[in-house]
N, C-alpha and C positions, 0 to 999 in steps of 0.2 A: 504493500500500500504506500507505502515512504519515496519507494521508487516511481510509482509513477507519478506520485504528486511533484518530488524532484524534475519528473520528464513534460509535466506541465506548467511550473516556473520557467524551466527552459525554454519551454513553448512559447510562452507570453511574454520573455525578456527579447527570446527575436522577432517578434512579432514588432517589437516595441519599436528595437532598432530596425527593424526593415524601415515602419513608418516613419520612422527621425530621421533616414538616411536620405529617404527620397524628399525630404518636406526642407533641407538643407542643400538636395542636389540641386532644386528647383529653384531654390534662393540663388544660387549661382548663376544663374541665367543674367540676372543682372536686374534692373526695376522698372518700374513706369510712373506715371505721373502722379500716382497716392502717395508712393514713398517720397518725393518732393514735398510733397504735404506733409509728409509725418518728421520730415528735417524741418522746416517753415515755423511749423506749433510752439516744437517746445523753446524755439529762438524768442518767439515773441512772450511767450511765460517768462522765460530768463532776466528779458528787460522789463515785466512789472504790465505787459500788457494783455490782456485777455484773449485767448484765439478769438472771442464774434464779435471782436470788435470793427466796425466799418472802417476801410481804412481811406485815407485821401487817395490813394490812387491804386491802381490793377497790382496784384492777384491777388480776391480774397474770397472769404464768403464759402472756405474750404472746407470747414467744421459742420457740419449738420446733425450731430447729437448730443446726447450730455458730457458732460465733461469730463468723465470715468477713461476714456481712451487719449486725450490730449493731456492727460495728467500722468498715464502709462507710459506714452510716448517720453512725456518728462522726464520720466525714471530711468529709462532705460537710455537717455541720451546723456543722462550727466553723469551715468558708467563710462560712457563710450565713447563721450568730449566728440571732435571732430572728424572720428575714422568714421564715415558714413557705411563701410562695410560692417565692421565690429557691429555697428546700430541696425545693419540688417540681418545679421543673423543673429544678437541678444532677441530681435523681435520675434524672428523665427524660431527660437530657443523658448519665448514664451505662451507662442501661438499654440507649440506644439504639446506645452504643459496644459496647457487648455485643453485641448483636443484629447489629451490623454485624462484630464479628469472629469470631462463629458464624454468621455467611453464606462466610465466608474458607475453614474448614474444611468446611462443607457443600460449598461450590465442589470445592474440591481430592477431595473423597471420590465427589459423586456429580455434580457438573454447574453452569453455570451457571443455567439453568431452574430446579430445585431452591429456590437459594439467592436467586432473587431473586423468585420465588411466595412462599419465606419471609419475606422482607423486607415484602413489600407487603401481606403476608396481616392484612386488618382485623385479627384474633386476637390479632395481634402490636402492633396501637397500641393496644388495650383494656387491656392485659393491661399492657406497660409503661408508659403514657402515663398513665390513668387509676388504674389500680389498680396499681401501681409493684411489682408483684409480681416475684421475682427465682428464678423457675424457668430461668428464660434464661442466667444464673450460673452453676449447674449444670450444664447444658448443655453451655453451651461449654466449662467441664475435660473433661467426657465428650469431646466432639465433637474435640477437642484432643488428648487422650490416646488415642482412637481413631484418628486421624490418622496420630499419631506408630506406635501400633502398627500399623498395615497397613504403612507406610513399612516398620519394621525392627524388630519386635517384641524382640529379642537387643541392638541398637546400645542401643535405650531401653527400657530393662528397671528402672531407677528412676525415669525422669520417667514413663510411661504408669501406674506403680503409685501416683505420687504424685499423679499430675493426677487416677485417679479416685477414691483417697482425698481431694482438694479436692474432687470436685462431691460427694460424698454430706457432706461436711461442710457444704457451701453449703446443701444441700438433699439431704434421704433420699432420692432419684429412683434411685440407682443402686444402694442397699442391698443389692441379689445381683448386681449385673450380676459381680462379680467370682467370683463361684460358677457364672454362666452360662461366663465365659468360662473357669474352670478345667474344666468338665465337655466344652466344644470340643477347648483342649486336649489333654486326653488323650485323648480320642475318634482325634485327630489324629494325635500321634504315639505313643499305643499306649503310656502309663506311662513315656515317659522323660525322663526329669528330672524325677522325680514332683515330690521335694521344694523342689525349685527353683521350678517353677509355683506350690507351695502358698507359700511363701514371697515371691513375688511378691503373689499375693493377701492375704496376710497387711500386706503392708506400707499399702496401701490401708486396710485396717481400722484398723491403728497411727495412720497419718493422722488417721481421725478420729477413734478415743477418745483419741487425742495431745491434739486439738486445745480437749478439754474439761478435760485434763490438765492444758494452759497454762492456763486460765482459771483451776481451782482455786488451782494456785498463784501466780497473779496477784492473788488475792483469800485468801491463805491466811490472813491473820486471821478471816476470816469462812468458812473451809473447808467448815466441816460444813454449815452454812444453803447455801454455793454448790453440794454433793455434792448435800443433798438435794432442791433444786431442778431441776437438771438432771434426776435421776431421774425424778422429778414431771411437769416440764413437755416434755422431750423424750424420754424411751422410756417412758413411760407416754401420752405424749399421744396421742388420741382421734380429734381433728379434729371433724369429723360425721359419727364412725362409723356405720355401718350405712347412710347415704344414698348409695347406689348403684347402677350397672343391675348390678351382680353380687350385692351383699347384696338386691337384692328379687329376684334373679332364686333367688339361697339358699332366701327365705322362704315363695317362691310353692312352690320342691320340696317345702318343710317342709311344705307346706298340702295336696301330694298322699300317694296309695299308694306312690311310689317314695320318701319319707323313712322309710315302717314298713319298706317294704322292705329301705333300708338297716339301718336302726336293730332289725333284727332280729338282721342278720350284726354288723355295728359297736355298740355301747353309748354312740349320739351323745350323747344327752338326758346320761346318766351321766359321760360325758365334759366336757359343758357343764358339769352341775352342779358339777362339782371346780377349775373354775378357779379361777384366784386371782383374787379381786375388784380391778377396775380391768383386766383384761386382757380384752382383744376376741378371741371364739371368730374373730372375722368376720376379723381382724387376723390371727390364728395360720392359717385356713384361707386365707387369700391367700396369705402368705409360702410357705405349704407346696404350694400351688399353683404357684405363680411360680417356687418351683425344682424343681418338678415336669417345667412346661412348658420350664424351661430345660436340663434334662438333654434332653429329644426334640427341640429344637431344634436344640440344640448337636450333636447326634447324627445329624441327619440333612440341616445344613442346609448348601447345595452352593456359596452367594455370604457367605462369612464380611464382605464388609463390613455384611452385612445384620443381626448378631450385635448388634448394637447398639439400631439403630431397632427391629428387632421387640421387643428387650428393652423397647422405652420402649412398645411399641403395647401388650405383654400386662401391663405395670406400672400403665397407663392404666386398660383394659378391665375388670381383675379388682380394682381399688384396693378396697378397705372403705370410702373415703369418696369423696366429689365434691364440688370446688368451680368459680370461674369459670376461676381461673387453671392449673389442671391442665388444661384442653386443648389449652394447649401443649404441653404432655408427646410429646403421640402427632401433631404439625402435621408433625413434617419428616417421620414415615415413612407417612404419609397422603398429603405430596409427595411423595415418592419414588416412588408408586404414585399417581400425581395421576388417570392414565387410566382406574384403576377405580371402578366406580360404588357402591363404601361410602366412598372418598375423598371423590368428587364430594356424594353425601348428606351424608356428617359438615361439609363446609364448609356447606353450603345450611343445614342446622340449627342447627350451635354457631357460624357468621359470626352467623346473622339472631337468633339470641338474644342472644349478646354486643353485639351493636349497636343492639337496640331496648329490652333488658330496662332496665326502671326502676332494677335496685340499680346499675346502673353510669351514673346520671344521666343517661339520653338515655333519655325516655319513650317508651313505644310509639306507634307512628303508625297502627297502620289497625285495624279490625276483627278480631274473632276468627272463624274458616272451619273448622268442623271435622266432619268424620262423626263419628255416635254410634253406637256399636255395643255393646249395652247398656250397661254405664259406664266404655266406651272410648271416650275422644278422641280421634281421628285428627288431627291440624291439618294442614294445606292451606297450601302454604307461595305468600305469605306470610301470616302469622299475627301476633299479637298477644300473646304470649308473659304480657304483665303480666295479664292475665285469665286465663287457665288455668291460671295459677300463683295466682292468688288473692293479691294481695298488700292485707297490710294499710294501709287507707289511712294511718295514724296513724305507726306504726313503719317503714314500708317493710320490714318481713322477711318471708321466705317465710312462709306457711300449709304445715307441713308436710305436712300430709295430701293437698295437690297438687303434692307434688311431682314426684310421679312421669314428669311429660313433661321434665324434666330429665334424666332419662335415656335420652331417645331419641338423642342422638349417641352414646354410649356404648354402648349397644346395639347401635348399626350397628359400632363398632369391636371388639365382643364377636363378633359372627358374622363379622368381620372374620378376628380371631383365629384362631379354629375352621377357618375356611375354609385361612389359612397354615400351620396345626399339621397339618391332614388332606393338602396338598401336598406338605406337606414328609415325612412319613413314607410316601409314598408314591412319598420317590425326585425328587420332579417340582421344578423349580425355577420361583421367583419371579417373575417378568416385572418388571424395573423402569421404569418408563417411562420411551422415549429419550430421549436427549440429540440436539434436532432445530433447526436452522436455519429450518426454516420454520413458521407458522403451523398449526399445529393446531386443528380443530376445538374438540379440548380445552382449550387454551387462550386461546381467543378466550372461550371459559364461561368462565374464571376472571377474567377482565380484565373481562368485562361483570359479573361478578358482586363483581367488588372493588371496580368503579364503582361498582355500585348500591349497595353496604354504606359509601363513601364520601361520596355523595350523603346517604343518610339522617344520618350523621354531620354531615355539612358544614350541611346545611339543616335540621337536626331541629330547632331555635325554629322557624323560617317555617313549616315544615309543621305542626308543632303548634300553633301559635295558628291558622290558616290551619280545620286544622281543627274544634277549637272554637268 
């Protein structure tokens, strides 16, 4: 018995460093324009001024959440003084402790399988390693304070309201989950302890306008310039509104009979027309969605550990904007369902983009393979991503006008959606995929296919000079 417990320490210590080696290889690629931002932050703390501050002239307005990550970046930059490499691998050194103590709670809630498909999932060294992105932050207060609630929802009734007031402060990811879970609640126990539930939720939100509170008056000589920057650059911010498989899938309604249809009964156009300038119709119909879908959720759904992860799949699906590092958002409860085949697609498509696409410096390797179907691209995986994206040779940024194959993993996670919302209101429960000792067909695909997205990574010079 000694022994194999020995052979599964083993197990789990290389597992570890398999993860750490690729999430450090990928740091080596070199950076993009966030990590300018994450050297910018902690310069301006240094000199006494606040990252949202408005500044007199171009570049700013870089910060768009709470203050929890420019205070990190702090830390880690006054280790590391001026060697901008040292500052990107301490990041990626802490990214990676994240990642490794949101596999702790993933373990404990759904499995080990789960949590270490998370660990090894290419998605996850791109995403930390390369583009030092800190959705993974987030995360694990979420994954943490969801922990502690299923444990003993009553025992921890101010750390689960604090921990998810942290992750939305880290990052907006969780901005209703605490209205999803007050509409469980009462579903649950029928209105009692109303104002107690509400007041739990309430403290989560205190957290994070708390948390802007601090800053103001940490900067209160300069109050009004720090108020109104916040404003400006975090609840007014945009992102790349409107690029998404939900805002084109909006546009494409707008373009049929069923948008006069609505906008006969409804006064959309009218209702557009009156917003307030700076505010996303696209922004206001997501939220109103999102707790739309979380009252019928909440309402009908039979495995409440799952209150969570679906929260992050339909946060995902419906977003107003899209970028690389938000398909982390929706990886763990894609694993948690690893056996279904929108799972199995959304890795096959958002792996092989993230690992070949040019803006994350590992150029594409093969040709582009696509049915046309008159000016639809199908792509045939594998694919070549930097061509049907059209990117400019000069600048390396998208061509917007093709963007649109960017939203083909989101789209599978849209019918995704649709498909758990129609189950679940229909009584039926979720199938999570087992927790299994032996080798699955299933998983034997992900382990070939984490190969393959590793190899590309590991040898993408030789194969590309190789093939030029």
């Amino acid at each position: 018995m000694n022994l194999i417990k020995s052979y599964q320490i083993y197990f789990i210590i290389s597992l570890i460093v398999v993860g750490a080696f690729f999430r450090f290889y990928t740091a080596s690629f070199g950076s993009n324009f966030d990590f300018e931002t994450w050297n910018i932050g902690p310069e301006l703390i240094k000199k006494g001024i606040s990252v949202y501050t408005i500044p007199e002239s171009d570049p700013w307005g870089r910060f768009n959440w709470g203050p929890i990550w420019p205070y990190t970046l702090y830390f880690f930059k006054q280790i590391s003084g001026e060697n901008r490499e040292v500052f990107h691998y301490l990041l990626t050194g802490y990214l990676t402790f994240i990642d490794l103590a949101l596999c702790f709670f993933i373990f404990k809630l759904f499995g080990k399988t789960i949590s270490i498909l998370y660990f090894l999932s290419p998605l996850t060294y791109l995403i930390t390693g390369f583009h030092l992105q800190f959705e993974n932050t987030a995360l694990l207060f979420a994954f943490w304070g969801w922990y502690l609630y299923q444990k003993n929802s009553h025992k921890y009734y101010y750390q689960t309201a604090i921990l998810f007031g942290l992750s939305i402060t880290a990052k907006h990811i969780l901005i209703l989950f605490p209205v999803w879970l007050f509409f469980y609640e009462y579903f649950l126990s029928e209105r009692k302890d109303l104002l107690k539930k509400i007041f739990h939720k309430a403290i989560s939100y205190l957290v994070f306008f708390g948390s802007f509170l601090l800053e103001i008056l940490f900067y209160f000589n300069d109050r009004v310039n720090v108020f109104n920057g916040i404003m400006l650059y975090v609840f007014k911010y945009n992102s790349f509104d409107g690029l998404s498989a939900f805002s084109q899938l909006i546009r494409f309604i707008g373009s049929t009979k069923i948008y006069e249809f609505i906008n006969f009964f409804i006064p959309i156009n009218l209702l557009i027309n009156n917003l307030p300038s700076g505010i996303s119709y696209y922004r206001i119909l997501f939220l109103i969605l999102l707790g739309l879908f979380g009252f019928f959720v909440s309402k009908y759904i039979l495995q409440k550990t799952l209150l969570l992860p679906l929260y992050l799949l339909f946060f995902f699906s419906f977003g107003s904007s899209l970028a690389d590092q938000y398909f982390v958002i929706p990886l763990i409860t894609t694993l948690i369902f690893y056996k279904r085949i929108e799972s199995i697609i959304f890795h096959l498509i958002a792996g092989t983009y993230l690992a070949t696409f040019s803006l994350n410096n590992i150029a594409s390797i093969s040709d582009t393979f696509y049915f046309k179907i008159g000016n639809l691209s199908l792509p045939i995986f594998p694919y070549n991503l930097k061509q049907i994206f059209t990117i400019d040779p000069n600048t390396q940024r998208f061509d917007m006008n093709s963007y649109s194959n960017y939203y083909i993993p989101q789209f599978y996670l849209l019918l995704m959606s649709f498909i758990f919302l129609y189950r679940l209101t229909k009584g039926k429960e979720l199938k999570i995929s087992s927790e299994t000792s032996r080798i699955s067909y299933h998983l034997i695909f992900y382990g070939l296919f984490y190969f393959y997205i590793m190899f590309i990574i590991v040898f993408r010079k030789i194969i590309i000079d190789s093939w030029h």
